[in-house]
N, C-alpha and C positions, 0 to 999 in steps of 0.2 A: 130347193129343199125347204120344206118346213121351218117355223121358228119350234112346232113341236118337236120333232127329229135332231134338231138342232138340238135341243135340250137334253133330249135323249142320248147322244151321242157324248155331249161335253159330261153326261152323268157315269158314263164308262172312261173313262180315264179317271186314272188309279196314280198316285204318288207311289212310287214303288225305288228300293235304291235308289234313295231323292232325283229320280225320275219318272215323266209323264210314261203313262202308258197304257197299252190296252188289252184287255186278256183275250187270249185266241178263239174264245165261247163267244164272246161280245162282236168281234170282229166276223167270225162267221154266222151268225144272229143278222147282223147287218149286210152279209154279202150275198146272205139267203141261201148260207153253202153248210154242210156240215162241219162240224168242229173237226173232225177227223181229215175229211178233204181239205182243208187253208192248213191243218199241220202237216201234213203229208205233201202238199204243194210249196211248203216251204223246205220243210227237210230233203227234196228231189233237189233243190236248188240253196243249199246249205253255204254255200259261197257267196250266196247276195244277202245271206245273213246274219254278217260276224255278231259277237258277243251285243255289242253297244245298240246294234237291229232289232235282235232278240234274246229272248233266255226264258229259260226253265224257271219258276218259284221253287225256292226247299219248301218241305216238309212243311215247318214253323211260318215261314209267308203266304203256303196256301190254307193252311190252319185257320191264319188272320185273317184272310178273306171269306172264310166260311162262316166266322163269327160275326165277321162286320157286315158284312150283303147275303148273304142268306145263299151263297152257292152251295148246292145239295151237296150234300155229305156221300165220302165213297159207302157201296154196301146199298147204297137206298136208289139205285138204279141210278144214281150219278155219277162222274169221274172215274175213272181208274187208274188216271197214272195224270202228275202234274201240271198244271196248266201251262200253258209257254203266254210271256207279253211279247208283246210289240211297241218299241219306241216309239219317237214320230218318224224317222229314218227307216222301221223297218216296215212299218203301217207305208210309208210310199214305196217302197220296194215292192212289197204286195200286189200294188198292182199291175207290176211288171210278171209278173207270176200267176195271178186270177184275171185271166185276159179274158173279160166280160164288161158289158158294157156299165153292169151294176157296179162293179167293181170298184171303174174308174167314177163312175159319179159321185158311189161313198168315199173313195178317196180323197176325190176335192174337197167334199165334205169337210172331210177331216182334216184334211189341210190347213183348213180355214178356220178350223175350229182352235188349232194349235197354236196357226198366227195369233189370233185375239187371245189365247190364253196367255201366248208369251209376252205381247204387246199389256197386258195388264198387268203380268209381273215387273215390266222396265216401269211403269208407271208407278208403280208399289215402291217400287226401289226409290223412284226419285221422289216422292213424297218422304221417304222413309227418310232421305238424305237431308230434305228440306227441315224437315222438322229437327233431326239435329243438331246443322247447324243453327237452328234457332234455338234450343236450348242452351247452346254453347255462347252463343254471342249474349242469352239473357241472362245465363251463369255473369256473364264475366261484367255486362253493368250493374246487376244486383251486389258484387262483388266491390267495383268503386263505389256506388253509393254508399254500401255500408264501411269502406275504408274515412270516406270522408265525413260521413256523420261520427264516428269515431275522431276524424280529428277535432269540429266542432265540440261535441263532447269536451274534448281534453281543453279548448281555448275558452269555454263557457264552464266550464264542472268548476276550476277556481275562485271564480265571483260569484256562487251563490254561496250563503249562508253555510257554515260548517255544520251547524247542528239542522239542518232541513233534510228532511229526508225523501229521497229519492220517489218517483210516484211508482203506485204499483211493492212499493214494501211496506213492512209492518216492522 
């Protein structure tokens, strides 16, 4: 596959219910099937698609998506009734279901597409952790040094001149 396709593919996955997904328009776009046939293909086979597989968008989430990407609006020759996604779990089911050969090669696709995505998030995460604790360990020497210029402070502040004043005041 393509690194263009490639691109393509990673640009249809949708954060949705803080999860990846992919809307069933996009998914039959790429299987070169109708939107109507991959829903109907999956709803014959409702069993290999519990909740966490797939699901319906309300109302108000497919709203967002018409505002955010440009999906035609019902009435204008678009959509008539709500889009369904696909997880990554129900995206591999799929092709248990679209038994073609395009099927299975966008699936790998996608597959692979998921892993790097997820592989970038463990990577995010442990930078995330790293710098952390580096704030934490720079918190806490920033912290002694100024405990101990403060004791300095207090062993030096008696021996200078009472009437001197301080730098930095008026």
């Amino acid at each position: 596959m393509t690194q263009l396709k490639e691109k393509t593919i990673e640009g249809m996955i949708y954060m949705i219910r803080e999860q990846k997904v992919m809307l069933d328009s996009d998914l039959a776009q790429l299987y070169e099937v109708e939107t109507r046939v991959l829903n109907r293909n999956a709803q014959r086979n409702i069993k290999r698609f519990p909740a966490d597989f797939m699901f319906q968008l309300t109302h108000s989430e497919s709203e967002a998506l018409i505002s955010q990407f440009g999906i035609s609006k019902k009435g204008r020759g678009g959509r008539r009734k709500l889009p369904y996604v696909f997880t990554e779990n129900g995206v591999a089911m799929l092709s248990s279901v679209l038994n073609s050969e395009k099927a299975i090669l966008i699936n790998i696709s996608i597959m692979r597409i998921f892993t790097r995505l997820r592989s970038f998030l463990m990577l995010e995460k442990d930078l995330s952790n790293r710098v952390t604790k580096l704030e934490e360990g720079t918190i806490q020497v920033f912290k002694i040094v100024f405990e101990r210029l403060d004791k300095i402070e207090e062993i030096v502040e008696p021996k200078l001149p009472k009437n001197r004043r301080k730098v930095g005041l008026k």
